[in-house]
N, C-alpha and C positions, 0 to 999 in steps of 0.2 A: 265367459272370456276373462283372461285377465287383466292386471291392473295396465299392461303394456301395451294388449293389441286397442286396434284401430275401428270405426264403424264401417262394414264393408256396403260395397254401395248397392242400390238397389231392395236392402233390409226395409227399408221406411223410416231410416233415419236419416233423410236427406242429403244435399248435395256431400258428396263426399270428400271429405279434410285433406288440405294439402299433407303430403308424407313425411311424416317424422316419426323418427324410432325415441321409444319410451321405454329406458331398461326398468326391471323390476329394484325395488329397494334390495334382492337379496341379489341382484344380480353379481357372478365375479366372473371376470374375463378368463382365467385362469383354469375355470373347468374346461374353457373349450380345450379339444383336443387336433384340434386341425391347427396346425401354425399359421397356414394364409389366412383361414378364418377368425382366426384368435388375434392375429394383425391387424387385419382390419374390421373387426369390432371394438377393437383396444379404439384405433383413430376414430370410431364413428361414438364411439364414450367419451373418449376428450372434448371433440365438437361439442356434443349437446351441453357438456359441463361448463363451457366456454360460454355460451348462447344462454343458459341461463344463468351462470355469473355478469354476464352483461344487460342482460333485462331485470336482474336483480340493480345494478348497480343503475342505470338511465330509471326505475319507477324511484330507488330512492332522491336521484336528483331532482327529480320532478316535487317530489314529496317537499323539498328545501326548500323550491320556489316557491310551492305555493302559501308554505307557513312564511316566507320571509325573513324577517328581523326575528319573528317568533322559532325560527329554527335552532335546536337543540346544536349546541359545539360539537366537530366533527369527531370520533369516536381516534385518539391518538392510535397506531395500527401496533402490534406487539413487534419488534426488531430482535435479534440478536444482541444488539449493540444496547436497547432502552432494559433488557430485561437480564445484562451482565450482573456478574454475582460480585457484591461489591469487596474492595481489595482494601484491609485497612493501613497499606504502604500508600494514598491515591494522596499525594499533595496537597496543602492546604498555601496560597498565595501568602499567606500572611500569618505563617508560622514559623516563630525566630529561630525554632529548630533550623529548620530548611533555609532559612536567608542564613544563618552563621555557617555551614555548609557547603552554602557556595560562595561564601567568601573568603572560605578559604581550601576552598578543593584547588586539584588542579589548573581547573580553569578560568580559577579567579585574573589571573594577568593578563588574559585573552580580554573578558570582558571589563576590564577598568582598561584596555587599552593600552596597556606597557609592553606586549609581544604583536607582532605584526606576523598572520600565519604563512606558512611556508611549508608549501605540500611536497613529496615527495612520491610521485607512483610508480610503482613497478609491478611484476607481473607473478608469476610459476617459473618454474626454469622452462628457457625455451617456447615463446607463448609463439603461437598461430595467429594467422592471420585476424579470422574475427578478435580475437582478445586485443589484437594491438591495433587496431581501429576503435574499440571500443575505450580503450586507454588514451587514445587522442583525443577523441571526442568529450570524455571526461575533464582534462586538462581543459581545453573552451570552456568548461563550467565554474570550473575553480579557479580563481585568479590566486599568479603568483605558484603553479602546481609546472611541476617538473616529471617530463616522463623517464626513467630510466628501464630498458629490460635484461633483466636475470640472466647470466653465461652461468651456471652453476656455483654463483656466489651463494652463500647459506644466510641465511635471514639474521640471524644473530650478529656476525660480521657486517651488516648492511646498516644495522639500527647507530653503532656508535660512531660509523662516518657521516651516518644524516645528524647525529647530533652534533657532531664538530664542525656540523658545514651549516650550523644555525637553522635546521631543518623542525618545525611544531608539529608534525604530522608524519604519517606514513602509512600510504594506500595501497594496499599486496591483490591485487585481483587473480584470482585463480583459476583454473581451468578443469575439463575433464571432455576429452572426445571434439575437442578442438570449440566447447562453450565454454564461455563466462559462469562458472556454477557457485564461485565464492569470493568474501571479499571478507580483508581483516583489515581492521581499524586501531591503529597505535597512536596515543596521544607522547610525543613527545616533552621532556626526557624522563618523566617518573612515571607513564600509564594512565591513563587505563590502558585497555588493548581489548579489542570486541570482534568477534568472528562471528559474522553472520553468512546464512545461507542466499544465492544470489539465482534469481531465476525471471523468465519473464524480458529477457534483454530485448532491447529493438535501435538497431543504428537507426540514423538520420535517415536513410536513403529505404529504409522498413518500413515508415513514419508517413501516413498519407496524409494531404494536404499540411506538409510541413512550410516552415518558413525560411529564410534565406538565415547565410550561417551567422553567429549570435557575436555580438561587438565585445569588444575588452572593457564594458562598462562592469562596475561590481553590480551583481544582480543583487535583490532584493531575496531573503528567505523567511520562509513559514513555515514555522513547524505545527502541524493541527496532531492533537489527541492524545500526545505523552503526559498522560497525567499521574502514573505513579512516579516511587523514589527512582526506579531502574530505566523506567520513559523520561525520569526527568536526566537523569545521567545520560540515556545517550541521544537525548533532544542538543544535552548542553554541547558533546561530542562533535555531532556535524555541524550546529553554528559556527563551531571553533574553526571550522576549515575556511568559514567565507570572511574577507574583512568586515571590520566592525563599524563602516560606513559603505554604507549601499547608497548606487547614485541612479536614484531615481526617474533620472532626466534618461536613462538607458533602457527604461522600461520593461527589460532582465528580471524574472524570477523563477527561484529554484524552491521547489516547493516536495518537504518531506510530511507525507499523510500516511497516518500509521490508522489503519483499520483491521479489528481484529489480531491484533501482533504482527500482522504482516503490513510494510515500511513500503511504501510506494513514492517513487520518486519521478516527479514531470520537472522539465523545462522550458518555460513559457517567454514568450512575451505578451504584452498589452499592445492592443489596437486600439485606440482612441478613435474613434467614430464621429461621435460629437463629446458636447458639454456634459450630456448626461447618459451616453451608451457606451460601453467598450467591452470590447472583445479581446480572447487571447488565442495565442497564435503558437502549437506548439514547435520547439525546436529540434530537442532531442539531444542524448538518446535518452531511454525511460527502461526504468530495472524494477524489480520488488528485492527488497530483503527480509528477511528473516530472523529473528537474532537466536544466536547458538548459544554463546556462553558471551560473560564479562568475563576479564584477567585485572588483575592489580598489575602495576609495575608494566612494563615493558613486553613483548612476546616471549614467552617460555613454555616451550611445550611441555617438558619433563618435569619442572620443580616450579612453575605457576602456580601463584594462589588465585583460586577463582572465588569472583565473590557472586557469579550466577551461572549456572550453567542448566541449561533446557533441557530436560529429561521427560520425555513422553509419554512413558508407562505411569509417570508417579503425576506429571501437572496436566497431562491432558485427558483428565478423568470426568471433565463439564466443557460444554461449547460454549459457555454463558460467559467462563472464566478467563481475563487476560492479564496479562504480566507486566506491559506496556502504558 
């Protein structure tokens, strides 16, 4: 017999074992030639993989108790994220490069406090339905954001009436097939300007066990994981939309988590439970982005200078590797 079959009963090898399939180590699913049977041998292969990854994993936890304190540190697991190829753009907190930099990039007058932001959002020409819910709903997040939508006004004409009307931003959401598929980012009046791809949308009313609609408190924000020059740039980008006192007593927070290069964005509140528990309560809505390119200056499709733009074939040659 082989290493798979079973003791049949009645041989003299006693009462006979409850039933479990034992594939051979050379076994592959893929020689079967029957598809029903190749289906479900596939599922009765993951089972047993499953059943002995878990008596693998319940004898090592045993194994932990009974050494105790003498138990060896738990073996860190390999990620994606622990085993990235490292970037030598990745920030250093306390490199005068980078503090002179940002003091006097763009957004230095945002964070000493001298400019007060002042959102401006608009749409594609002609947006639909979801898109202009979706542009409401935005607006509730960003205080001081103004919605306007597009009659075939061209973007270029748009930027120098937001700057005359004391306008620090401008938020273009775009469409395709009646979604939300993109969003460009203009820092008002010299640039940058960043186009990222937008996917992943969920209205308030998409959003289960959501919370009721969210107060005109300035929320609190967190930016987690931009740690190079280009995450530091467009970390500093969306700070710049929310004021630069958050009132905490609103228990408001908008929270951008960039994992992997892809920018995920929630809107929470806090539940206070008691003294030492709390929970948060999402409100909505919640997007991912993507980043495409950075622009110097202003929007310019034709004669932009970019100082990043996303190229697939050339930077997505490692999964280890991120940009962000």
């Amino acid at each position: 017999a082989g290493e798979g079959s079973a003791a049949v009963p009645g041989d003299g090898a006693g009462p006979p074992a409850p039933e479990r399939v034992l594939f051979p180590p050379t076994f592959s699913v893929s020689e079967i030639k029957n598809k029903q049977r190749r289906h479900f041998m596939f599922l009765r292969w993951k089972q047993q993989q499953r059943k002995e990854k878990l008596a693998l994993k319940k004898k090592r936890r045993k194994e932990r108790e009974a050494l105790g304190d003498k138990a060896p540190p738990k073996p860190i697991p390999k990620t994606i994220e622990n085993q990235r190829v490292y970037d030598e753009t990745t920030v250093d907190p306390n490199d005068e490069e980078v503090a002179f930099d940002e003091a006097t990039d763009e957004f230095a007058p945002y964070f000493n406090r001298q400019t007060v932001p002042k959102i401006l959002i608009t749409t594609s020409d002609r947006p639909r339905g979801r898109t202009v819910r979706f542009c409401e709903q935005l607006a509730t997040v960003i205080p001081n954001s103004h919605v306007y939508y597009r009659r075939g006004l061209a973007l270029k004409r748009i930027i120098p009436q937001c700057i005359a009307r004391d306008f620090t931003d401008l938020i273009v959401i775009n469409e395709d097939r009646k979604i939300p598929n993109g969003l460009v980012l203009s820092h008002l009046p010299d640039g940058p300007t960043a186009h990222f791809r937008m996917s992943s949308v969920r209205l308030r009313k998409e959003i289960k066990r959501k919370g009721k609609e969210p107060t005109e408190h300035v929320p609190e924000v967190i930016l987690n994981n931009f740690t190079t020059r280009l995450g530091h740039s467009i970390g500093r980008m969306f700070a710049a939309l929310f004021p630069h006192n958050p009132q905490f007593i609103g228990r408001q927070v908008a929270t951008f988590h960039n994992q992997r290069d892809y920018i995920f964005f929630r809107f929470h509140r806090y539940i206070f439970k008691s003294e030492k528990k709390v929970g948060i309560q999402e409100l909505g809505p919640r997007f991912t982005l993507k980043l495409r390119s950075l622009q110097k200056g202003t929007f310019d499709s034709k004669f932009g200078e970019y100082e990043w733009i996303h190229k697939r074939r050339e930077m997505d040659t490692s999964r280890r590797k991120f940009h962000l």
